[in-house]
N, C-alpha and C positions, 0 to 999 in steps of 0.2 A: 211680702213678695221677695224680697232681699235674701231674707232668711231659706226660702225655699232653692233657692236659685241653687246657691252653694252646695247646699243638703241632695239638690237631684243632678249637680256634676260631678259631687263624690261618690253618689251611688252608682253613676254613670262610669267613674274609674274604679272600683272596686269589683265593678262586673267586668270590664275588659279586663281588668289585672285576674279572673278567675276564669274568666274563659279562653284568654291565654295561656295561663300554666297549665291548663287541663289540657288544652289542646299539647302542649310541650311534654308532658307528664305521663299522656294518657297511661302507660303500662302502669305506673304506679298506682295511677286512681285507680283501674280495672282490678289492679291486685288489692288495693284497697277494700273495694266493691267483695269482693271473694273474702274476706277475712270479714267485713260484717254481714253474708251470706251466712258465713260458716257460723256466728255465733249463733244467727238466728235459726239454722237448722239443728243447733245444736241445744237452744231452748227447746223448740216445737218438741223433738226427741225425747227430751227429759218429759216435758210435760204430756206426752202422749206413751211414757214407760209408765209398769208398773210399782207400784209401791214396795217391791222387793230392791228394784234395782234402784230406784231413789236413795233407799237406805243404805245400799250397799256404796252408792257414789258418796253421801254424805259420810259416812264412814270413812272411806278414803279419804276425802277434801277435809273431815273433822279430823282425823291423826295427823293430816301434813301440817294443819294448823295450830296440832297440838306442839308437834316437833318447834314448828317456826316460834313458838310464844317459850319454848323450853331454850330454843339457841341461842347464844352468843350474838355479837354483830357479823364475827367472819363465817359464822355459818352458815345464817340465813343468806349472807351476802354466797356464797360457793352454791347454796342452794338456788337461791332465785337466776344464778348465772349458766346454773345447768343447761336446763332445758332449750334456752334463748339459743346458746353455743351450741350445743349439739345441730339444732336445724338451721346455725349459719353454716357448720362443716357439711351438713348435707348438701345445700346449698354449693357452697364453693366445691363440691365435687361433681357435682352433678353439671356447672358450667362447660366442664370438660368433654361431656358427654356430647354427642352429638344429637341423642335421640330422648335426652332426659328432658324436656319442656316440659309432658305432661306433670311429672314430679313436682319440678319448681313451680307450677303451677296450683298445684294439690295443697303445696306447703302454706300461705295464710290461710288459706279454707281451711285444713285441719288443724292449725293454732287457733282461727274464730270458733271450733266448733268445740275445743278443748276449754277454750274463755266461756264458752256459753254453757257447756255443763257444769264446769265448777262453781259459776255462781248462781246459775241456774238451782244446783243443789243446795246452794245455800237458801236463796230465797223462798224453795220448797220448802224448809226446813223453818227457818227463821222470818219470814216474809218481811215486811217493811225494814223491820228491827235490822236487817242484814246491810243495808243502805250506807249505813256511816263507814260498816267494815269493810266491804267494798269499793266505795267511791276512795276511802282513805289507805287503806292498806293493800289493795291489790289493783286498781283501775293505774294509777298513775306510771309505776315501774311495767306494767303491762303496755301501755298505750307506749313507751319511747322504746322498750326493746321492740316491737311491733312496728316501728316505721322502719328502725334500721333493717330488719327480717324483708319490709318489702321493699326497700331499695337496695339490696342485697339480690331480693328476687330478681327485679329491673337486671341489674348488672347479669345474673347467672344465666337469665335467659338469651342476653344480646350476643353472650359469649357461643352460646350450645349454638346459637342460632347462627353464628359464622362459622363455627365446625360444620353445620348440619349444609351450608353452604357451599361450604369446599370440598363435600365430599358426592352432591347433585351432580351429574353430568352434565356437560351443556349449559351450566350455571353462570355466568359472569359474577369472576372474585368483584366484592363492591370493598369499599376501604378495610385492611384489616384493624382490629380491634386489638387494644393496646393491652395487654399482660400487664405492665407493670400499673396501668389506670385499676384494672382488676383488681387486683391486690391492694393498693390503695384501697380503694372501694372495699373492700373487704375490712380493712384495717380499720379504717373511719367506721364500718359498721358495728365490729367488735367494740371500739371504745364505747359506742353510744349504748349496745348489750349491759355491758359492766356500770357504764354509768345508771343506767337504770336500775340494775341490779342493785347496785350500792343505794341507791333512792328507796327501790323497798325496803333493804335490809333496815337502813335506818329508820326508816316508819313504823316496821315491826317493833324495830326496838325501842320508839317513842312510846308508842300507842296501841300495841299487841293486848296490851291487860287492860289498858282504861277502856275498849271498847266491847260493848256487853252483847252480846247474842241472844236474841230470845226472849 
């Protein structure tokens, strides 16, 4: 009885401490929600295409792989930081926007949907056997470029959404939003981009050839 006791007040504080931050957080979890939306529509996709465009995907995801297993560490590492950076500058442009929500919104949807085909393609391809290359060489730098992307989202949307504010007629301005928090916010996102990036590069170049496909 002792033992219970303890065990059902820390479960009792690890729910308040999660349904507090969700209530606090909600945008992030929603964009959350949308980027494992998007992977899952973007399995179904695969698995409901035909066998031409499987191969064609695998094709593509097999040369990127081939490239990654052929580069350097500053390659993979410039590689894996591309894409990440490209849709935080979308991102940070689109804050300015006053009518760009939808976009920032689209943005984890279409990175879940991009994660669910590529490995999608693999696991058509390679099935279980693709698990170790996965979980180890692409889930981890995937997963932390991917929170900074949606707390970047968070930020881009708060900002569009006080342009889109100030320019409503009959609106009441509410507090303006701080630019220079923005750009912070931006910055700290980029770091965590690159660090992840740097995370896979270096994985690859542990473990790119010790891990067997197929």
């Amino acid at each position: 009885m002792s033992r219970s006791k303890p065990r059902s007040s820390r479960s009792r504080y690890y729910a308040r401490y999660l349904a507090h931050y969700t209530k606090k957080n909600y945008p992030v979890v929603l964009l959350g929600v949308l980027f494992v939306v998007g992977v899952i529509l973007g399995t179904l996709l695969l698995r409901g295409a035909g066998q031409e465009t499987v191969d064609l995907l695998y094709r593509l995801v097999g040369g990127f792989m081939e490239s990654r297993q052929g580069n350097g560490l500053y390659e993979n590492f410039l590689s894996a930081a591309g894409s990440s950076l490209l849709i935080m500058g979308i991102l940070f442009i689109c804050g300015f926007c006053a009518v760009a929500q939808p976009v920032i919104v689209l943005a984890p949807l279409i990175r879940g949907m991009g994660f669910g085909f590529s490995t999608g393609s693999l696991f058509a391809r390679y099935g279980t056997s693709a698990i170790g290359f996965v979980g180890v060489l692409v889930l981890p730098g995937a997963l932390i470029s991917t929170v900074a992307i949606l707390l970047c989202c968070r930020q881009s949307l708060r900002l569009s959404n006080t342009f889109l504010s100030s320019v409503r007629p009959g609106r009441r301005e509410g507090e303006p939003y701080s630019l220079s928090g923005y750009l912070l916010s931006f910055t700290f996102g980029t770091v965590i981009c690159l660090v992840g990036a740097f995370l896979e590069a270096v994985l690859y170049f542990l473990f790119a050839n010790s891990l067997i496909l197929g």
